[in-house]
MARDOVO-663455 format. One line per field, with one value per residue (C-alpha): residue number from 0; residue in one letter; x, y, z. Coordinates in Angstrom, 2 decimals. Example, Ala and Ser with C-alpha at 12.3 -4.5 7.8 and 13.67 -1.06 7.14 Angstrom:
<rs>
num	c(0 1)
residu	c(a s)
u	c(12.30 13.67)
v	c(-4.50 -1.06)
w	c(7.80 7.14)
</rs>
This chain:
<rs>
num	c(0 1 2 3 4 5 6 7 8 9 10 11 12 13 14 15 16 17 18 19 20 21 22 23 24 25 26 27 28 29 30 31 32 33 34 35 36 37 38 39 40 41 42 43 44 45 46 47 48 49 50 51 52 53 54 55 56 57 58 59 60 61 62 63 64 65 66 67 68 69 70 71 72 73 74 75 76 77 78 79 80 81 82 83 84 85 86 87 88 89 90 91 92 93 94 95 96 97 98 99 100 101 102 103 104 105 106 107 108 109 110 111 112 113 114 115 116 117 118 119 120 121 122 123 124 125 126 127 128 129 130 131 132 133 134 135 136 137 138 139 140 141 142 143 144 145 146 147 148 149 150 151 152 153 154 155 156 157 158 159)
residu	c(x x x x x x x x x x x x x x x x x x x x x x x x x x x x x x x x x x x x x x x x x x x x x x x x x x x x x x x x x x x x x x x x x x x x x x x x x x x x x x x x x x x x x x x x x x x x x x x x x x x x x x x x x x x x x x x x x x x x x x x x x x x x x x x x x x x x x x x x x x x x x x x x x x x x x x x x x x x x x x x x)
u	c(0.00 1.56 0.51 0.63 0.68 -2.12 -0.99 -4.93 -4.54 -5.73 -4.67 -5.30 -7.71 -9.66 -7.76 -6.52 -2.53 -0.52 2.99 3.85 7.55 9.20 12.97 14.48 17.46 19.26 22.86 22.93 21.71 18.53 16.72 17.07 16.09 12.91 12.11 12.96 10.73 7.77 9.00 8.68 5.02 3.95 5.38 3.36 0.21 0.61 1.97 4.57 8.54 11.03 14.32 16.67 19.80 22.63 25.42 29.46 30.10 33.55 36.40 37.23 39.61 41.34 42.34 46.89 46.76 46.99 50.07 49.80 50.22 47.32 48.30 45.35 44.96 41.41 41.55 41.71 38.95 36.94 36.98 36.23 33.45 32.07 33.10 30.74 27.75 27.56 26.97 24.69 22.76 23.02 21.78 18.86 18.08 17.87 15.36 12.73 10.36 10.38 6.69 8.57 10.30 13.70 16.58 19.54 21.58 25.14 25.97 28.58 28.90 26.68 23.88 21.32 22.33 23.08 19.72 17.71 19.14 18.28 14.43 14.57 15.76 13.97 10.83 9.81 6.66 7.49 11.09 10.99 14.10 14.57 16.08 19.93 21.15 22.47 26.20 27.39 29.26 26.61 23.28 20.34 19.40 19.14 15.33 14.65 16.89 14.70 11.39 9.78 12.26 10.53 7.81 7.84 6.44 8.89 7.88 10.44 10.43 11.22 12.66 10.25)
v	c(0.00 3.29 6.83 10.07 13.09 15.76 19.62 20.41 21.26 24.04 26.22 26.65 29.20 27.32 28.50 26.93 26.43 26.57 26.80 29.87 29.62 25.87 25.16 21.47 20.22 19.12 16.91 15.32 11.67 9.52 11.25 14.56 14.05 12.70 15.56 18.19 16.16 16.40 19.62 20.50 18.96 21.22 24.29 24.17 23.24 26.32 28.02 28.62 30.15 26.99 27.37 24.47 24.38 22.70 22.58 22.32 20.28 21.51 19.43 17.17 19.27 15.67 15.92 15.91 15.94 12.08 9.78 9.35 12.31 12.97 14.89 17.44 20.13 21.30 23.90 21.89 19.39 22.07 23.94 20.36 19.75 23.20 22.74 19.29 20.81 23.30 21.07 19.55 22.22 22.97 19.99 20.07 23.55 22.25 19.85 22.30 23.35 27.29 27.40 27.37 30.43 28.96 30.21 27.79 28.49 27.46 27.22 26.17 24.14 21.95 21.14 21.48 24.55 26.00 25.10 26.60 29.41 29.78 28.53 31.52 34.49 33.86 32.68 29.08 27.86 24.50 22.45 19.35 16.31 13.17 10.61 9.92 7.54 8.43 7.98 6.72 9.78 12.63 9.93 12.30 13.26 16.75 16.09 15.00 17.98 20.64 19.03 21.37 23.87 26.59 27.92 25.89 22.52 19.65 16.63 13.76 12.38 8.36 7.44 4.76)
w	c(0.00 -0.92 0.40 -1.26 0.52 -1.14 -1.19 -0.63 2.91 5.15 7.59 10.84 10.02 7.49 4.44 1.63 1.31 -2.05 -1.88 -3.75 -3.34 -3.38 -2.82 -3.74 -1.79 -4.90 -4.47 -7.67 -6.17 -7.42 -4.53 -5.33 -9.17 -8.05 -5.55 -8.78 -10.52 -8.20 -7.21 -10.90 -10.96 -8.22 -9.50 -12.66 -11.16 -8.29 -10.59 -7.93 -8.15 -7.69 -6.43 -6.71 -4.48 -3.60 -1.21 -1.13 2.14 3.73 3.49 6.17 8.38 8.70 5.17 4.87 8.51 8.59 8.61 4.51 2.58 0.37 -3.24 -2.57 -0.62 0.78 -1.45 -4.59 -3.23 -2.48 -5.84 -7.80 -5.46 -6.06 -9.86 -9.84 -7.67 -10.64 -13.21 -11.00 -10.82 -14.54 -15.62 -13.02 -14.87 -17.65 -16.74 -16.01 -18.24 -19.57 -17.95 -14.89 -13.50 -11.56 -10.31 -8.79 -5.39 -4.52 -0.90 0.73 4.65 6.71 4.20 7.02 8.58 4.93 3.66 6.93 6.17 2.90 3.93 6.62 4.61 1.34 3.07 1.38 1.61 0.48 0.68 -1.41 -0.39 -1.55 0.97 1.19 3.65 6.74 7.83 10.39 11.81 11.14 12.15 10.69 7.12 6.08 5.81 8.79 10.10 8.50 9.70 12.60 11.98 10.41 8.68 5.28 4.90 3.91 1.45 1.06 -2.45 -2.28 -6.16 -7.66)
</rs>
């Protein structure tokens, strides 16, 4: 049995919601192309602004600290990580349609706390994530971090 979530909700004082400004949490995995795709879906139906962004994690502070010399510094990591999260977010550009007004973000640190952020100062009604396992040594997923934080509703996207 599967259960989708409807965007025909109310508010607490009997109004009806539509998200009028959506952001996707967008890292290049199969997760996040399904929440730009649903995200998308949304967006023209609403007829709502999209915003799809990603974030550069920080290099590990570990990183040619250890006892084997690695042939990289952070700096150079960091660029090609930035360098890749752009054409990320190109190619998840391109997959909107032109009916669809959308502008990308690049941000840089903790995914979470970079993301909140964002949610905070441009206002979102609407933050759409697809699922990405958890590690080990950070133990919760950005979505579940942004959940009750917040005025904007979050929807996790599972891939099918």
């Amino acid at each position: 049995m599967r259960l989708e979530a409807t965007l025909e909700e109310t508010t607490p004082t009997g109004e009806e919601w539509t998200p009028r400004r959506i952001l996707v949490a967008f890292d290049g995995s199969d997760g996040a192309w399904a929440a730009l795709h649903r995200a998308i879906e949304i967006a023209q139906r609403e007829r709502a602004l999209l915003t799809i962004a990603a974030v550069v994690p920080e290099p590990s502070p570990w990183i040619g600290l250890g006892l084997v010399t690695v042939p990289y510094s952070r700096e150079t990591l960091l660029r090609d990580a930035q360098r890749a999260m752009e054409q990320a977010l190109a190619a998840a550009r391109d997959e909107v349609p032109a009916t669809v007004s959308v502008t990308t973000r690049l941000l840089s640190g903790r995914p979470a706390r970079a993301l909140r952020r964002l949610i905070d100062h441009d206002d979102f009604d609407l933050v759409v994530t697809g699922p990405r396992r958890r590690g080990r040594i950070h133990g919760r997923s950005v979505t579940r971090s942004l959940l009750g934080r917040g005025r904007a509703s979050v929807l996790a996207v599972r891939p099918t």
